[in-house]
N, C-alpha and C positions, 0 to 999 in steps of 0.2 A: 486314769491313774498316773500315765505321763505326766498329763497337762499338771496336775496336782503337785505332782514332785519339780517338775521346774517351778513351779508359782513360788513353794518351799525355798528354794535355791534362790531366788530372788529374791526372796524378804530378808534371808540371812547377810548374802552380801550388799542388801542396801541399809543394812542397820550397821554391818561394820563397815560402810564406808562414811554411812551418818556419824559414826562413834569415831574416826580418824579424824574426823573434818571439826567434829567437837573438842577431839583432845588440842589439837592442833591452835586449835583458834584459842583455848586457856593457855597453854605454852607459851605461844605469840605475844599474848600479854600480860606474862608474867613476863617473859623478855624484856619489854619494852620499857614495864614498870622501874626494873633494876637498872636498865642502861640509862633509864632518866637521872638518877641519883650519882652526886659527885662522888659520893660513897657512904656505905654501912655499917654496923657492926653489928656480931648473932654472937649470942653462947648459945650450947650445945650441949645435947645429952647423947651420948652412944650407949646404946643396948644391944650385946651380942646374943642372939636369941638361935637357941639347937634345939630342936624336937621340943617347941614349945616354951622352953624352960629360959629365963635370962641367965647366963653363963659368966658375963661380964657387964659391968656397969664405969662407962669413965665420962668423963667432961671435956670439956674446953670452949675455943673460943675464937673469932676469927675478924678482923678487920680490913673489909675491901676496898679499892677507887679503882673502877678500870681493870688497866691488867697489874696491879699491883695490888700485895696483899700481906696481911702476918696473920699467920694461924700458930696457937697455941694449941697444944695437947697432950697432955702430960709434961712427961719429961721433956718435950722435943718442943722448939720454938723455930717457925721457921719465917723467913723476912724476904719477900722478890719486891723490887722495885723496877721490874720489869725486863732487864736481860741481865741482874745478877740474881742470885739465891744464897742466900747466908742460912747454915743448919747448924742449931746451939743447941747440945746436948747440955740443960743446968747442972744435973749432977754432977756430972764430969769434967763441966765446964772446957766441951769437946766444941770448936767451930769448925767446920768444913764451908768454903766458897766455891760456887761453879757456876757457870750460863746456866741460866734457865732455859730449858730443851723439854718441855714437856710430852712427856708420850702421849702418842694417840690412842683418845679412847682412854687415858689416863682422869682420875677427878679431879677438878682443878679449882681450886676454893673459888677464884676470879672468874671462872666460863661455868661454874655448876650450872646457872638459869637458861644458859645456850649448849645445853649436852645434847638434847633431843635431838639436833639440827643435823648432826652425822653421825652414821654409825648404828641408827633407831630405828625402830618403827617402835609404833606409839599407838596407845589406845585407852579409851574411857573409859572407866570403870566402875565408880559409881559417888555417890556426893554422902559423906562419912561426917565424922567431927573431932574437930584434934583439940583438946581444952575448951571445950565447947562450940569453938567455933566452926562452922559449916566449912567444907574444904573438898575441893574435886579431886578422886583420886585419879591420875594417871597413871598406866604401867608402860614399861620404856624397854624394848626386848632389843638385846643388842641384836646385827649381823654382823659379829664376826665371832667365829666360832673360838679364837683365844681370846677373849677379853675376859678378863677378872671376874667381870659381874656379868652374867646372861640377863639380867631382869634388873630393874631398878622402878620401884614405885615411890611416884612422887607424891607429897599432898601441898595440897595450893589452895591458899583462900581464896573463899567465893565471892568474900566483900573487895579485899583491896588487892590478891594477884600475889600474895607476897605468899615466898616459900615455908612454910611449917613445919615441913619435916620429910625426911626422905630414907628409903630401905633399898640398902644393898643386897642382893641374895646372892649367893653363889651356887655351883654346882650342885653343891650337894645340902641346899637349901638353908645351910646356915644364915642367917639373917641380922645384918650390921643396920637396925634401925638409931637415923639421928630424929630429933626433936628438936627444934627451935626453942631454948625458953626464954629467953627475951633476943628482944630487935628492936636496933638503933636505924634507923631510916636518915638520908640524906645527912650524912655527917662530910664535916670538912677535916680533913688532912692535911697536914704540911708533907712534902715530898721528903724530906728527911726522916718520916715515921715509919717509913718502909726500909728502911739499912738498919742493920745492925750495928749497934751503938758497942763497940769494944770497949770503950772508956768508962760507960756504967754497967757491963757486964765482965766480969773475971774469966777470964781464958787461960787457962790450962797448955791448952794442944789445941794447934788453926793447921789446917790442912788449905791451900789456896791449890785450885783444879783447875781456872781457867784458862792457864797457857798449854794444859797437858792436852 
């Protein structure tokens, strides 16, 4: 009966350390895939989803190179070109400037394909379909008992590696699922595309941070 219950014990954790060694190696090369491209561009669907039901629905849209980035989302336009951040509120036509200091374990539109790497443990879960397309799902369990999100499931295509779509859960299961609906691969940027253009945007009120 022993003998039986160790053999048990052993098939369990050789299947989740088969299922670590799987996630790991689609992670890896969804990494690799992104870091090959000078840069990208996604829009985006967000669905805030509670006890089933979608509670909120909004858009936007984000374009990468490296660690530079501009993500739109709603109201809020935001612009790093790598150690600044420009935050345009259009309505209000509100700018604030400051270092970019990103917290740790924070989402970061330019490291999303490199989150797994700290902070995770990670595991397979099973091969789904997001618009029909075949996609492996990853779940991403943080360690560290403050972070925002305890769980994040990835979905990743099977054919080319590229992100599809991804769910934030929180504490109490509320669920920030994004969806990819289209993706621009290997696009080129001028380094000027990432600063905030004052002279084609109307300012109101600029708040500058960086010498505080």
């Amino acid at each position: 009966m022993k003998r039986i219950f160790y053999v048990m014990i052993l098939v369990v954790i050789s299947i989740t350390v088969k299922g670590q060694g799987e996630a790991k190696s689609i992670l890896d090369k969804m990494s690799e895939t992104y870091k090959a491209m000078p840069g990208y561009e996604i829009a985006f669907v967000q669905k805030v989803i509670s006890e089933s039901e979608v509670i909120e629905r909004l858009s936007g849209s984000a374009a990468v190179a490296k660690e530079k980035f501009v993500l739109k989302f709603q109201d809020q336009h935001i612009y790093c070109n790598g150690p600044v951040l420009w935050t345009y509120l259009v309505e209000t036509q509100e700018l604030t400037i400051s270092n970019f200091e990103p917290e740790e374990g924070a989402i970061n539109p330019a490291k999303i394909y490199d989150i797994y790497k700290e902070g995770f443990n990670f595991e397979y879960k099973r091969l789904d379909e997001v618009n029909g397309e075949p996609v492996h799902v990853i779940e991403l369990i943080s360690t560290d008992e403050d972070a925002d999100y305890p769980k994040i499931s990835m979905y990743i295509g099977q054919k080319d590696s590229y992100l599809k779509g991804w769910d934030l859960i929180d504490y109490d299961g509320v669920i920030s699922a994004f969806e990819v609906s289209s993706f621009k691969p290997n696009q080129n940027y001028d380094a000027k595309f990432f600063e905030f253009d004052e002279k084609a945007n109307p300012v109101q009120h600029k708040e500058d941070l960086r010498n505080e």
